[in-house]
N, C-alpha and C positions, 0 to 999 in steps of 0.2 A: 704501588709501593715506589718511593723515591730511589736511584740510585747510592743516594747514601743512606737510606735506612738498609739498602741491602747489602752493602758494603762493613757496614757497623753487624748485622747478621754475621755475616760472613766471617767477618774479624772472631765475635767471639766465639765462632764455632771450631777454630782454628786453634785458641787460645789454650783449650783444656784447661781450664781454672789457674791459667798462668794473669799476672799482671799485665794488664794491658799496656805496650811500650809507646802507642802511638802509629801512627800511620797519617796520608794524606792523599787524597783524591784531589785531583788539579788539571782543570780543564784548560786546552792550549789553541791557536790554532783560531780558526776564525769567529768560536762561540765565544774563546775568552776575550778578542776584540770587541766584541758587539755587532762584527757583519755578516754573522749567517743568515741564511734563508730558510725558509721552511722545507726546505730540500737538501740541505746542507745533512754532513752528520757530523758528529761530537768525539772531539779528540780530548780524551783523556790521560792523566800518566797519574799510576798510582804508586805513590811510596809508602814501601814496608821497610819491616825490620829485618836484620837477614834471616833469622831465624823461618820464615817463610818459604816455604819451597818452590819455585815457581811451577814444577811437574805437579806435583799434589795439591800446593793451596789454589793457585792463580787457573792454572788451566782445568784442572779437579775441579774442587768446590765452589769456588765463587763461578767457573762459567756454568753451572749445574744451576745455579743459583740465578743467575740473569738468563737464564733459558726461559 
């Protein structure tokens, strides 16, 4: 599974049949240049809406999720 399909999971697991506001996964850092190596790792920065908790959704679910 891609990290944005898991990210989109996540989203609407979070959601509870609320409308989805948006969010943005945005990779930084030397992937989003073009000089990583195959030993490199991937800096990511993900934007929510506040309504997000970082205790419960980010550290909670979504790393449950990318485990």
């Amino acid at each position: 599974m891609k990290l944005k399909d898991i990210v989109e999971s996540w989203k609407s697991d979070c959601l509870n049949d609320q409308e989805d506001l948006g969010g943005q996964l945005l990779p930084f850092g030397s992937h989003a240049l073009g000089t990583s190596g195959s030993n490199g790792d991937l800096d990511l920065l993900l934007l929510m809406p506040s309504f997000y908790d970082r205790e419960t959704h980010f550290f909670g679910k979504l790393s449950l999720k990318i485990k």
